[in-house]
N, C-alpha and C positions, 0 to 999 in steps of 0.2 A: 504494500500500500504506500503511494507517495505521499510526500509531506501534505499538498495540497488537500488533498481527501481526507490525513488525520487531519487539520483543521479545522475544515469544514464539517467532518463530522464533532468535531470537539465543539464548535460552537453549537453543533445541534444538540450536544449531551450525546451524543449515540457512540463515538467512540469506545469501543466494546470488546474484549477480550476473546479468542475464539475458543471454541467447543475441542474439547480433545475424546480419545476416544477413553472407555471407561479402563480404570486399571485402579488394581486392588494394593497399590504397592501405598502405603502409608506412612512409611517409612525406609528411609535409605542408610545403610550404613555403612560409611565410606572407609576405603583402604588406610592407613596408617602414613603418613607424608614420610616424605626423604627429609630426614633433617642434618643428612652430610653430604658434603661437595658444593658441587654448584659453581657456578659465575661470580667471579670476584665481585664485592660491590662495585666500587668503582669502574668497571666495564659493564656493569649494568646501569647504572646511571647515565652513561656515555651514551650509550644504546638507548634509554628508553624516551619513546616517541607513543604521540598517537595517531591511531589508523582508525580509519574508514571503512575500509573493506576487510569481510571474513568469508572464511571459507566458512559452507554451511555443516559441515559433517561435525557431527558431534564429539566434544571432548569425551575421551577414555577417563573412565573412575580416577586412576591415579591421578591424573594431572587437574579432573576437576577437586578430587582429596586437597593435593597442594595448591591450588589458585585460595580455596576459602580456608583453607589452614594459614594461606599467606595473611588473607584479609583481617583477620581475627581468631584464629584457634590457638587456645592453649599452648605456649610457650615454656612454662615451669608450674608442673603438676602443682607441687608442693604446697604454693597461695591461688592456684588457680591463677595464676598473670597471664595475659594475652600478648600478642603481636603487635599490638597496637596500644597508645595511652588511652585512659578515660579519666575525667577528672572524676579525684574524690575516687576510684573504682566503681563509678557509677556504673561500668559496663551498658548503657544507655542504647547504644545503635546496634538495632536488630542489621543484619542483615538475609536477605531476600532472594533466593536463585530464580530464576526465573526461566525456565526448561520448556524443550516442547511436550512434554507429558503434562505439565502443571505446573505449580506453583508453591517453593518449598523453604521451609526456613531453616537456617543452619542452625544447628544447636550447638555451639563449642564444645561443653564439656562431656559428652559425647563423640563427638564430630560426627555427627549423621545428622538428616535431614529428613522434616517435618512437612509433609506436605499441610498444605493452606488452603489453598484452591485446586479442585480439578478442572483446570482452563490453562489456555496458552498465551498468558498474560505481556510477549512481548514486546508485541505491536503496539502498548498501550505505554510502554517505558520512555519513548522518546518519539518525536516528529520526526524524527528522521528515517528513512525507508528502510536501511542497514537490519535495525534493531527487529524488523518482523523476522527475520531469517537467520540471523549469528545465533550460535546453540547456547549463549551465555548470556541474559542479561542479568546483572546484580542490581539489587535494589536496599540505600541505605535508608534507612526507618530510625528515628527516634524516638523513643519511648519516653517519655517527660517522666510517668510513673516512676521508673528507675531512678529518677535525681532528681528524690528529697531533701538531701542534702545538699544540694547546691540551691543557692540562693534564683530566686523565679527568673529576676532581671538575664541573669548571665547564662541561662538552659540551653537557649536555642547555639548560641557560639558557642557554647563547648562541644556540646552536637554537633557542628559541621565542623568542627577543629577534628575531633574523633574519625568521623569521617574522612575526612580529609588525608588522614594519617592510613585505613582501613586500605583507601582505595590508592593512594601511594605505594602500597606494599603489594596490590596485586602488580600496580604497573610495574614497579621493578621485577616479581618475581617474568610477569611475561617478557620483561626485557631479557631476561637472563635465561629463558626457554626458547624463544623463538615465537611466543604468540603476539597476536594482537590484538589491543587494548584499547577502548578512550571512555574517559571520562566524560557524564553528562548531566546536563542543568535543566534542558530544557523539553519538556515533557509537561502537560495537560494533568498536571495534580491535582484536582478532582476526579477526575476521568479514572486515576492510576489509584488513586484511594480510594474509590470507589470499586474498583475489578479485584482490588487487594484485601477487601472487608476491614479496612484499619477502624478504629475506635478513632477517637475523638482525643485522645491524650498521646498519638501515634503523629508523630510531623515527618513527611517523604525529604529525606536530605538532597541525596543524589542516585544518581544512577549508570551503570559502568557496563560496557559491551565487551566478550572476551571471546576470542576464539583464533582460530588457527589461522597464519596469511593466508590470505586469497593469492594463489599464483595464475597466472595469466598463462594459456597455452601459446606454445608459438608455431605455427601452420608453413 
């Protein structure tokens, strides 16, 4: 669907999530990540860009295991610490997978996934055409519930600081793999909180497209 169409259906409210076929899977429990080797930082950093295009074939278990263990899983069992800051340890930002079978939430301390919705919510993550078809789209969620503790005024910034830091850490790890990544703002949040059944104390941060290059044949 091109940009044009999700607007115009976004102004009519109809921008809609599609029907997927039924599946009993309610649960996913993902592989155990690589937590040695890898891409120096700094030639990942050097490396990391954003892209446009993805190829549409789906990520293999492993590497979607490590893209959302990058984003936020469990780093040091011991206190529960993650991959990312949170102020306070509010741990506030859900994150969101967004698959073509449905719609699933990562659960760290676990590391498996929670499906949400049975729909294929990714046409709904951003206006831009890409995101109907790349096999990845993340979606960060702030939970206000979670940060009690922090003073009302300052919730929403430390929620996109958090973020910010979440979706940092997929784009390095895709830099240091070979995927492609980018980060996104701009997406019909109503439309997307709506398709995601968020509550009312759930604020949509950002939203990130991950998937394998798109390579070009040559004839």
């Amino acid at each position: 669907m091109n940009t044009l169409t999700k607007l115009a259906l976004g102004l009519m409210g109809q921008l809609k999530p599609q029907a997927v076929a039924e599946t009993e899977t309610e649960a996913i429990v993902l592989p155990a990540p690589r937590l040695a080797g890898g891409m120096a930082l700094m030639e990942a950093l050097q490396r990391r860009a954003s892209s446009r295009e993805f190829d549409e074939t789906a990520l293999d278990p492993a590497t979607l295991s490590e893209v959302l263990w990058a984003a936020g899983g469990v780093n040091r069992p011991d206190v529960g610490g993650r991959t990312a800051p949170s102020a306070m340890n509010s741990q506030e930002v859900e994150l969101h997978v967004a698959l073509p079978s449905g719609l699933f939430r990562y659960e760290p301390l676990t590391h498996s996934l929670q499906l949400t919705v049975a729909s294929d919510v990714r046409r709904v993550t951003g206006y831009q055409d890409f995101v109907d078809t790349a096999p990845l789209d993340l979606i960060y969620v702030a939970n206000h519930a979670q940060m009690k503790l922090v003073p009302a005024a300052q919730r929403e910034r430390y929620a996109y600081a958090a973020a910010g830091a979440m979706s940092q850490n997929v784009s390095l790890y895709c830099a240091a793999n070979a995927l492609a990544t980018v980060i996104r703002a701009w997406f019909d949040a109503p439309a997307l909180a709506q398709a995601m059944g968020l509550e009312s104390d759930q604020q949509l941060l950002l939203c990130q497209t991950v998937g394998r290059i798109k390579t070009v044949a040559v004839h």
